[in-house]
C-alpha positions, 0 to 999 in steps of 0.5 A: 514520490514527492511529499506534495503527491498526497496533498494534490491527491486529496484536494476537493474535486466533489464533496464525496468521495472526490477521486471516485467521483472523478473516476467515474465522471470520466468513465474509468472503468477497473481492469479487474487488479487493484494495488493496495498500499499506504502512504505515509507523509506530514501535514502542518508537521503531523504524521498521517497515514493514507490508503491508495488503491491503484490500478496497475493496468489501467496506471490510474489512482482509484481511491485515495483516503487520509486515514487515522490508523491502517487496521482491518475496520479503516480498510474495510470502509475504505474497501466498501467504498470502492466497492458501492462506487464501481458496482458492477465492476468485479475485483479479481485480483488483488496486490498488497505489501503483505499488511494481515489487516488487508486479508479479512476485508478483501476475502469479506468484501470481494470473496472471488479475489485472489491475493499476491505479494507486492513484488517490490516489497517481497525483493526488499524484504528478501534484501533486508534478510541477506543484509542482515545474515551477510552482517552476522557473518562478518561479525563472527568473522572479526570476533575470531580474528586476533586483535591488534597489539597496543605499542 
């Protein structure tokens, strides 16, 4: 993602809620699946956080919310918020990177809903697990082989 994206996400299109109401003016409607994940980026050099929703079946951006902090009180607003805008329109199904604040708020919020990992983020993590295991192995491996004799 290039490091502008959020900025153009969070630019002024109504005074609530911009993406929202956009989505709404246009008459996006949810597919019933919605992707859950943070961004984190820079601002006049300060580090922020960002809550993204995404529709994967529909490819659009439903929220996008500069945040503070990502825990379980900032994803619940956040949540609420899709929730008081789509009113009608149930979550069914939702995607996440496996962030435990996600849990509460989503089974509180929208009890019907399923949870699935986040494809992406189970392979990186699978990936990071054999990359450390492969790494031990050729430590030991070194550790056992005669050292080099100084002239």
């Amino acid at each position: 993602m290039h490091r502008t994206t959020p900025m153009r996400w969070t630019q002024k299109v109504s005074e609530k809620n911009p993406i929202l109401v956009l989505n709404r003016k246009i008459g996006c409607h949810l597919s019933g699946v919605l992707c859950l994940d943070e961004v984190h980026y820079r601002v006049n050099g300060k580090k922020v956080c960002g809550l993204a929703a995404i529709d994967p079946n529909g490819n659009w951006l439903v929220h996008f919310k500069q945040v503070k902090r990502r825990d379980k009180d900032t994803i619940r607003k956040f949540l609420q918020e899709i929730k008081e805008t789509y009113l009608g329109e149930d979550i069914l199904f939702f995607v996440t990177d496996g962030y435990k604040g996600y849990i509460e708020p989503m089974m509180e919020l929208f009890p019907r809903a399923k949870h699935q990992l986040c494809k992406f983020h189970v392979m990186r993590d699978i990936n990071k697990e054999i990359r450390q295991y492969v790494e031990e192995k050729r430590r030991k491996q070194r550790s056992r082989l005669p050292k080099p004799q100084k002239k």
